[in-house]
Each structure stands twice: as structure tokens, then as C-alpha cells.
C-alpha positions as CSV (number, residue, x, y, z in Angstrom):
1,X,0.0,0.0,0.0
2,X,1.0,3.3,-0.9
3,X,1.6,5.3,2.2
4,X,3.4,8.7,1.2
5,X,2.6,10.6,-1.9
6,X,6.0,12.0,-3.0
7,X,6.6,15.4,-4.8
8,X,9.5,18.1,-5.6
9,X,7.4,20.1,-2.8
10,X,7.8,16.7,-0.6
11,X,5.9,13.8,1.2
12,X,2.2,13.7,2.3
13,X,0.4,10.8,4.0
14,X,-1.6,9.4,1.4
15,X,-5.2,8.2,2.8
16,X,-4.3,5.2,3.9
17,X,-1.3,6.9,5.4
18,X,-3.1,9.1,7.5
19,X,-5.1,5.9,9.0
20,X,-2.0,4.3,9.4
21,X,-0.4,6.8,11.3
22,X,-3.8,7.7,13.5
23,X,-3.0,3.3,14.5
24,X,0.1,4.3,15.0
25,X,-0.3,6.8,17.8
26,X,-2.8,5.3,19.1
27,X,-0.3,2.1,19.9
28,X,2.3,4.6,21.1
29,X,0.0,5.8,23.8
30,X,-1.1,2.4,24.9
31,X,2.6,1.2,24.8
32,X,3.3,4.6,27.4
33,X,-0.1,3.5,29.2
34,X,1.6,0.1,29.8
35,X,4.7,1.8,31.5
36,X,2.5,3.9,33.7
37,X,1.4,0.7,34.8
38,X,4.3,-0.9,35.1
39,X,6.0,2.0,37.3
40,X,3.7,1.6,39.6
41,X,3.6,-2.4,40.0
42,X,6.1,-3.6,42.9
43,X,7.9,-5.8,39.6
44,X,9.7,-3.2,38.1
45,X,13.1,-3.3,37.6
46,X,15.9,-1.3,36.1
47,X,19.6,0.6,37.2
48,X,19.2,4.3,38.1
49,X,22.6,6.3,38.4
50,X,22.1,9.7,40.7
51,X,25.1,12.4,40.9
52,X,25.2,14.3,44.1
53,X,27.6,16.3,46.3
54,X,28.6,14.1,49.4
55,X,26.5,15.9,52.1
56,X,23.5,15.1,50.1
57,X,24.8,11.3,49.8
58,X,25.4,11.4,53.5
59,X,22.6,12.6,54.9
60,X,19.4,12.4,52.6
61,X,19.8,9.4,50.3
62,X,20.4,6.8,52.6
63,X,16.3,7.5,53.9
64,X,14.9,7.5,50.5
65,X,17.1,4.3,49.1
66,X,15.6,2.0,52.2
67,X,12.4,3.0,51.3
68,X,13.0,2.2,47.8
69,X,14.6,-0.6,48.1
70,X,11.4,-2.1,50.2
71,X,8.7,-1.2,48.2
72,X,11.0,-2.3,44.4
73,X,13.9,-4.5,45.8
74,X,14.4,-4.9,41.8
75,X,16.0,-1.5,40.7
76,X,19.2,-1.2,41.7
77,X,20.5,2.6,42.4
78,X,24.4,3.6,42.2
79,X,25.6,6.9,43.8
80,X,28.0,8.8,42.7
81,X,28.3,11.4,45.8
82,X,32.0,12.6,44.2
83,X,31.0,15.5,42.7
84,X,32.6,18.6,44.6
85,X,31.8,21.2,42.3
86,X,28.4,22.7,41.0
87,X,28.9,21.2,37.1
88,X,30.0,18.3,38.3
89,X,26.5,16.9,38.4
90,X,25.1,18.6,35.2
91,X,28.1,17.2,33.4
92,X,27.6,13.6,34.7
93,X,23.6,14.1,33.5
94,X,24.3,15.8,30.4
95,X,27.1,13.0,29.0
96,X,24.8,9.9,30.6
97,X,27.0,9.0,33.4
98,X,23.6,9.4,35.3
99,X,20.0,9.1,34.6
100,X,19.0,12.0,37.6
101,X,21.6,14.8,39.6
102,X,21.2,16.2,42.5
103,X,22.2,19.7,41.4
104,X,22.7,23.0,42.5
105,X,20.4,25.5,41.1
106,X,20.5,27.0,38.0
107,X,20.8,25.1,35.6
108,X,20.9,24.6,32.2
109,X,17.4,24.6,30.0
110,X,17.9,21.2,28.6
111,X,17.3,20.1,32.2
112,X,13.7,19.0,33.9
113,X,14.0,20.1,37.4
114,X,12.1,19.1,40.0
115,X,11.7,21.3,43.6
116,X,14.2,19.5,46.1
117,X,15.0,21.6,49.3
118,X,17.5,24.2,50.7
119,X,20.1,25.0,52.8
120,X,22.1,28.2,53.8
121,X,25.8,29.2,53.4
122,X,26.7,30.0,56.9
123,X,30.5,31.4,58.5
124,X,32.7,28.2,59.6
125,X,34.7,29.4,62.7
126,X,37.1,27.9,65.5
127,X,34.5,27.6,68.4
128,X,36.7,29.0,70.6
129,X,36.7,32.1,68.3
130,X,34.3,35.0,70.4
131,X,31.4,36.0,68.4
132,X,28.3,38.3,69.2
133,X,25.0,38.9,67.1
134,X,24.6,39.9,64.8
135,X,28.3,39.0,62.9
136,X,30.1,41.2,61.4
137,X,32.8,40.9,58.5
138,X,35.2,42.9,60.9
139,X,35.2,40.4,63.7
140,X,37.1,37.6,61.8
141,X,39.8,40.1,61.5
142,X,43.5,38.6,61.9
143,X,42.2,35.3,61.3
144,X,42.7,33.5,57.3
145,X,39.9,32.6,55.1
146,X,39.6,29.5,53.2
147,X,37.9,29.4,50.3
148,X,35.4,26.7,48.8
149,X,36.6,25.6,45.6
150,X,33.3,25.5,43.5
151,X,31.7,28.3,41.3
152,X,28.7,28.1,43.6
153,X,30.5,29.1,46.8
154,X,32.4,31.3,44.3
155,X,29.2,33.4,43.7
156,X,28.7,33.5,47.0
157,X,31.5,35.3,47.8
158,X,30.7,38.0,45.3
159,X,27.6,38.9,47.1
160,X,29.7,38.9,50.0
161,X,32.2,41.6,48.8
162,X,29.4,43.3,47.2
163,X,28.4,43.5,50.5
164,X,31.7,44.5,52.4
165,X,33.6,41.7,52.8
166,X,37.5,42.3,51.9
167,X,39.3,39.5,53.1
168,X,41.4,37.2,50.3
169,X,41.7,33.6,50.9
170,X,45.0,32.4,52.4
171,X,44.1,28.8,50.3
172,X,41.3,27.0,48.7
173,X,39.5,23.6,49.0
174,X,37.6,21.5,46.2
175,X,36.5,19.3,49.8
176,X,34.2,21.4,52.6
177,X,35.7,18.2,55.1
178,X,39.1,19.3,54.8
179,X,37.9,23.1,55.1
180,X,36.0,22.2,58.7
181,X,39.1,20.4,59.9
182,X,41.3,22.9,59.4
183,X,39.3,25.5,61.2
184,X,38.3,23.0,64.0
185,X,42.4,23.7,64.1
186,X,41.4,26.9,64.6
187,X,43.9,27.6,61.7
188,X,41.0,29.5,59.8
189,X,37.1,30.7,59.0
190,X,35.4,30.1,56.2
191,X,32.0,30.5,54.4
192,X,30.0,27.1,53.7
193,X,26.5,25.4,52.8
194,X,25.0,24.3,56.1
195,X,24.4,21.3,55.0
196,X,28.5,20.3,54.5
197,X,29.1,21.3,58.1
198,X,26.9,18.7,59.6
199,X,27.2,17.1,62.3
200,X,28.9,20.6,63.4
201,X,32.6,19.1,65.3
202,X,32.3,20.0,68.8
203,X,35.7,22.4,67.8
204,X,33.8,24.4,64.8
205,X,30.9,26.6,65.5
206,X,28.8,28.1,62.6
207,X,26.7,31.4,62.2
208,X,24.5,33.4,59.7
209,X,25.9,35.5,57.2
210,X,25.4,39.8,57.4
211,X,23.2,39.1,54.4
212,X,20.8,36.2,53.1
213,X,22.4,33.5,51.2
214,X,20.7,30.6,50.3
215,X,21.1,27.6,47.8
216,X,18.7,25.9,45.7
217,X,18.9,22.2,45.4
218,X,17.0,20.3,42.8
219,X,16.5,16.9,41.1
220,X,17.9,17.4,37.3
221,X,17.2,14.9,34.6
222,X,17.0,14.9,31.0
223,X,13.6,14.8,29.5
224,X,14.1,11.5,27.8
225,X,15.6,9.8,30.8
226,X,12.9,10.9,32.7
227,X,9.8,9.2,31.1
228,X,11.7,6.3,31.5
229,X,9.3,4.2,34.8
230,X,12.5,3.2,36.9
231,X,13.8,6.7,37.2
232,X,10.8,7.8,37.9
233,X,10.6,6.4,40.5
234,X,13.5,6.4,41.9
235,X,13.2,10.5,41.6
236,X,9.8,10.1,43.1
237,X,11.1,8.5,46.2
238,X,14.3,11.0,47.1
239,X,11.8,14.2,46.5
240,X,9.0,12.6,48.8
241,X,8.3,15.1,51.3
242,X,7.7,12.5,54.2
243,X,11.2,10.5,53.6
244,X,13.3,13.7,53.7
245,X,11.1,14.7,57.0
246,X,12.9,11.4,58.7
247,X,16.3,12.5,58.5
248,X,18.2,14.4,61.0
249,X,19.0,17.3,58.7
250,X,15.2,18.5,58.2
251,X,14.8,17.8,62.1
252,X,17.7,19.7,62.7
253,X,16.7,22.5,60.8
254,X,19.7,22.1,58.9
255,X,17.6,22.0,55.2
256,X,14.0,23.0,54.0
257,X,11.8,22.2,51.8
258,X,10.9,23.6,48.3
């Protein structure tokens, strides 16, 4: 049968064409009607691969993959909690080294996001260092700042100097651990998301910055990737508002939700 009529103008369905395609659509949307189905049925299966920084991997993952892993035991989800900074994760989504990231926000439009939660930056200081409300830039004087390594800390402290900090960092650090244990030295300050500093070492206190400063986590995928029923799932299980409730970082009021 003659489905296309061809011309120097181009192709048109012929009328049989046009009934064939009107079948074919209509199979397309039963066959995404079976997969709806099938992401919600306690046999699917499949490997999901979510990008995150290591706080995130630390304290909020390990919540949502046990309740996961009891309602689908079949779909297996590898972490990689390695990324350190910002494009880590959007390059690791982008290049399909994972199906979902745990990014911080913006990002690029080729992204879905989905509404995660938040944190704050926050000053990292010696605890012994003497500190009274509200803090000031000028009472870290005579002690070095360390810097986070990452363009999102990086804009960070441009609002901050927009805002009358002056101090240049003695050194930098791609890991937010080895920044808290060198000011729990009391060798330093510095300015990082709540979320890294916890559980706060008994030698580091933390406090608010002169001016707001928060950062915007969300769930990133590819649109593709996406409609596929195992991530789905797996991205409807780490965004569930009553699994990230159980952990001690939303108790703590460490993070909040979006």
C-alpha cells in the first residue's frame, strides 16, 4: 500500500497513510499507558545512576534508598556522591553517566527540574573564636579565610564583597571536610552550605551571614531519561516530602523544603 505521496514540494500521507499513522499513535499511547502501569507495579526493575555532592549522599539518600529498596527491591541505584563542584553533576547528567543529579540550582534549560529543598551558606569558625550577634565581617579580622573551591560558593563570595567583605583567601579547598578540619584547628574561618558542616565538630561553630544566602537544590534529569518508569521512580522517592522529614538534617533544621 501506498503510504506517502512524494513530490518536488515533498511527502504527504496518502489516505491510507493518514489511518496508518492515526493506528500508530494510538499504539504509542497504549505502549506509554503500559509503562505507567508498570511504574507503579512492585515488579519493576531497572539501574538508576544519581550524581550528588557528598553531604547530600550522606545525609538524605540513605532514607529515601531504604524505602526504595522495600517497596521495588528490583532497581538497583548507584551513587555517585564525588561531585565537589556545582557542574559536576550537570556534566555527569548531560554525557549519561547518570540518569537523575542532584544539582545545585541554575541550571541549564535542557534540564527537567524538579523542587528539592535548601540550605544556607553560613561562617565556619574555630568555636573558641568569640562571636556576638549579629556577625560582622570585621570580627574575623587577623584570622585567614579558606575558600570553597566550587563556582557556587564562588558566587557567593561576590555577594559577600558586594556587601563589604575584603578578606582574600590564604588557600582553597575542592573538599568542605578538609575546610571544617582545618578551622576546627582553629587555623582559619570560612563561608560554607550548612548542609557540608553537619554534624557541626564539637571544635567548629557556625553562624548566619550579614546578608541572606541561600542555595537551591533540585532533582535534574534529561527529558528522555525521565519518562523512563525506573527513574521515575527512583526521583519520586528521594523528592518525597515524608522521607526527607525522617532524616536528622530536616529535624535539625539544617535543610528546608521547596
Amino acid at each position: 500500500m501506498r503510504l506517502l505521496h512524494r513530490s518536488h514540494a515533498g511527502s504527504a500521507p496518502t489516505d491510507i497513510g493518514h489511518r496508518v499513522l492515526d493506528k500508530a499513535r494510538q499504539m504509542l499511547r497504549l505502549e506509554r499507558g503500559l509503562l505507567d502501569v508498570a511504574a507503579d507495579g512492585p515488579g519493576l526493575s531497572g539501574q538508576v545512576r544519581v550524581a550528588c555532592f557528598r553531604s547530600v549522599g550522606t545525609h538524605l539518600l540513605p532514607h529515601a534508598l531504604a524505602a526504595l529498596a522495600q517497596e521495588y527491591p528490583a532497581i538497583r541505584v548507584d551513587i555517585d556522591d564525588g561531585c565537589e563542584e556545582r557542574d559536576d553533576v550537570t556534566r555527569a547528567v548531560r554525557e549519561g553517566r547518570a540518569e537523575i543529579g542532584i544539582a545545585h540550582l541554575p541550571v541549564g534549560e535542557e534540564f527537567v527540574v524538579l523542587p528539592y529543598l535548601h540550605d544556607a551558606y553560613v561562617f565556619v569558625a574555630p568555636a573558641a573564636l568569640p562571636l556576638t550577634a549579629p556577625v560582622s565581617w570585621q570580627q574575623f579580622d587577623g584570622l585567614d579565610f579558606i575558600s570553597l573551591n566550587c563556582s557556587g560558593a564562588a558566587a557567593i563570595l561576590e555577594r559577600c564583597r558586594g556587601a563589604g567583605f575584603r578578606a582574600e583567601a590564604a588557600r582553597s579547598f575542592a573538599n568542605d571536610s578538609s575546610i571544617a578540619a582545618m578551622v576546627g584547628r582553629g587555623l582559619a574561618y570560612s563561608i560554607l552550605p550548612r548542609l557540608a558542616t553537619f554534624p557541626l565538630p564539637e571544635e567548629v561553630r557556625i553562624a548566619d551571614l550579614p546578608l541572606p544566602a541561600r542555595r537551591n537544590l533540585a532533582l535534574i534529569a534529561l527529558p528522555a531519561t525521565l519518562r523512563t518508569p525506573a527513574a521515575q521512580t527512583v526521583a519520586r522517592f528521594i523528592g518525597a516530602r515524608r522521607i526527607i522529614e525522617q532524616s536528622k538534617v530536616y529535624r535539625a533544621g539544617v535543610v528546608g523544603l521547596d
